[in-house]
N, C-alpha and C positions, 0 to 999 in steps of 0.2 A: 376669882373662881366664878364660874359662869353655872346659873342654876336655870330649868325652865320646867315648867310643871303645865299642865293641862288637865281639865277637870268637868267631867261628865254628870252634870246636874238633871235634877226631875224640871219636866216644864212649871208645876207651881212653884217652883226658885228660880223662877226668870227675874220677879223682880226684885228679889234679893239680889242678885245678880248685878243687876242693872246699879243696884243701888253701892254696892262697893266696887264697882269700875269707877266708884265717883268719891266712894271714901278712904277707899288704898294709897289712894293718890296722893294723901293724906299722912296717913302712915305712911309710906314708901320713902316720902319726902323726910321724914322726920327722923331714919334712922340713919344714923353715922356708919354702919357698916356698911352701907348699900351704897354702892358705886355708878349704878344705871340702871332703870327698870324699864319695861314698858308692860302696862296690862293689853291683851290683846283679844279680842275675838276671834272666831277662829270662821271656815268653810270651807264649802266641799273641794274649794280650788279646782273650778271647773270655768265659770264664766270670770269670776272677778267683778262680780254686777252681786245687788244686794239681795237678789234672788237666791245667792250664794249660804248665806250666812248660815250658821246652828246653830242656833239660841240654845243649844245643851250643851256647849264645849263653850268652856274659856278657857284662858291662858295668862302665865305671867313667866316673862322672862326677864332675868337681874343679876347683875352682876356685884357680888360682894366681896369682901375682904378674904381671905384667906381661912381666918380661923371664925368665920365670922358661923353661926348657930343658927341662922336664917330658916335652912328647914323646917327646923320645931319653932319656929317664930308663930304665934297668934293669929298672924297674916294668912299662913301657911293651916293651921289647923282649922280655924273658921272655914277655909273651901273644905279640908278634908271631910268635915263633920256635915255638909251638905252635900259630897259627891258619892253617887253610885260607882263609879270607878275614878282612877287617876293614873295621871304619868307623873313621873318624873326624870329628869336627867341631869348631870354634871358634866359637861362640857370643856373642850379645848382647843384653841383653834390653830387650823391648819395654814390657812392664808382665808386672808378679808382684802377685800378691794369694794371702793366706797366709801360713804358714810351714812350713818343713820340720825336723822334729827341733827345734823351737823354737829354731831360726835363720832368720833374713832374708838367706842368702849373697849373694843376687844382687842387692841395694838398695845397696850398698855402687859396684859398676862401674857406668860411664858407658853409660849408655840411646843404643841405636838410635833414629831418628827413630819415630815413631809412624807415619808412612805408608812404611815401610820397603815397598819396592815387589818386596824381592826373595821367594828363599823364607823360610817361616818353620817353627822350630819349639815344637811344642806340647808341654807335661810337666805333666801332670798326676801327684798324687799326694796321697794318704791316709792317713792310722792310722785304722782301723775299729775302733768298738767292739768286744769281743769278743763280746757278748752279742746284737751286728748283723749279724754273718758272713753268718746264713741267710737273712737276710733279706734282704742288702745279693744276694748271688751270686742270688736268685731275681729282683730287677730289673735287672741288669745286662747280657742275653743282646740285648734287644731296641735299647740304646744300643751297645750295641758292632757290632751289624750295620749298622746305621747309620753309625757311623765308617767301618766298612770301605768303605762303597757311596757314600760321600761324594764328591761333585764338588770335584777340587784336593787329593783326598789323596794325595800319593805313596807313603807305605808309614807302618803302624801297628808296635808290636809292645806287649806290657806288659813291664813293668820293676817289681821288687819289692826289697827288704831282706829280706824273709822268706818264708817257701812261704806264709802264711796273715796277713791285718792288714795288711801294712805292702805298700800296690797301688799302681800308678801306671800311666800309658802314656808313652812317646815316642812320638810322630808327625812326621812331615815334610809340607810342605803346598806347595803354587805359591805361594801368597800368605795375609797377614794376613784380607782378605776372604775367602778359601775356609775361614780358621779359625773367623771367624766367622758366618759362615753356617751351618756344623756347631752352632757354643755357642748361637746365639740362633734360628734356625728352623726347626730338624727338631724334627719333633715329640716322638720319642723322646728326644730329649736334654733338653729343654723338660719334660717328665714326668720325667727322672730328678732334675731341678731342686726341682720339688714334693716328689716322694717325700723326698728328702736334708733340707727341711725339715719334713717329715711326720715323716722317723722318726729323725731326730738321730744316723746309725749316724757321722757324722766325728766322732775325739777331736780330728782336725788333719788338715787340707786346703791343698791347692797346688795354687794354675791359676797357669801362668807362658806365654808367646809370647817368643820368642827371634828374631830375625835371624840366620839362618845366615851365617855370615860365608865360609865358605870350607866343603870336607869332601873326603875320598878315600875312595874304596871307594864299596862297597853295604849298607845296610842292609837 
């Protein structure tokens, strides 16, 4: 089961914040039902430079067991009881290509239909050379405006591991077709395609499509 929650803090619990990106890590580690996690930061996915960042949105996305209760986990309440709003979603995926952190978490759970007719969502993510950084944040301006003006997008945001290298987005969409529409015929996106194999900046890349199965809140 694939779980990912997002959560809208006051700026004086930034360092609250700060401080359980370091001790989740901790719990996360320690519980037998948790199968993959990552805590993540999140931004506006616009440059992919640290100017980016929202220190009022975090993130964790994790993969558990089945009948695993994770939701109402401790983990889970602690954000709740400091967030002015929140997301949630359960997840399923459609097709993954890639790896993350040189794991395949989500190859393991049982695949949505491939015409999954509902919404879907999109998670992209990277390790970027480091020696690619300037290069990668100088073609990235013109693919992300793109995303945002996309037809079937319901809301974008980035999500990272780190302020710098380790980039991603989450997106929510009406449909598998508005996702791909975006991946295969806007122009912009179709050039950052070229460019990626022009200048070799991924050490490790992830395109995944998920089936939103359910969700609360707003992202």
């Amino acid at each position: 089961m694939i779980l990912v929650f997002f959560w809208k803090i006051k700026l004086g619990n930034f360092p609250w914040a700060i401080l359980h990106m370091g001790l989740d890590r901790l719990a996360l580690a320690r519980r037998s039902d948790v199968k993959f996690w990552k805590l993540l930061g999140t931004g506006k996915g616009e440059t992919f430079t640290p100017r980016d960042a929202d220190i009022h949105r975090w993130g964790l996305l994790v993969v558990v067991e089945q009948d695993s209760d994770f939701a109402n986990s401790e983990i889970i309440n602690r954000w709740n009881r400091k967030a002015q709003s929140q997301f949630s979603a359960q997840l399923s995926p459609i097709s993954v290509h890639g790896a993350w952190s040189k794991q395949t978490p989500f190859n393991q759970i049982p695949h949505a239909a491939k015409d999954w007719s509902g919404k879907v969502v999109a998670i992209t993510r990277a390790r970027i050379k480091w020696r690619k950084n300037v290069i990668f944040w100088k073609s990235v301006p013109p693919v992300t405006t793109s995303l945002h003006s996309s037809p079937g997008l319901i809301s974008a945001i980035g999500i990272g591991e780190a302020p710098i290298g380790l980039q991603g987005t989450f997106s929510i969409w009406e449909s598998g077709e508005a996702v791909k529409n975006f991946a295969y015929s806007g122009a912009a996106h179709k050039e950052a395609i070229k460019a990626t194999h022009r200048h070799a900046w991924y050490a490790e890349e992830m395109f995944a499509r998920f089936a939103l199965l359910k969700s609360n809140g707003s992202l």
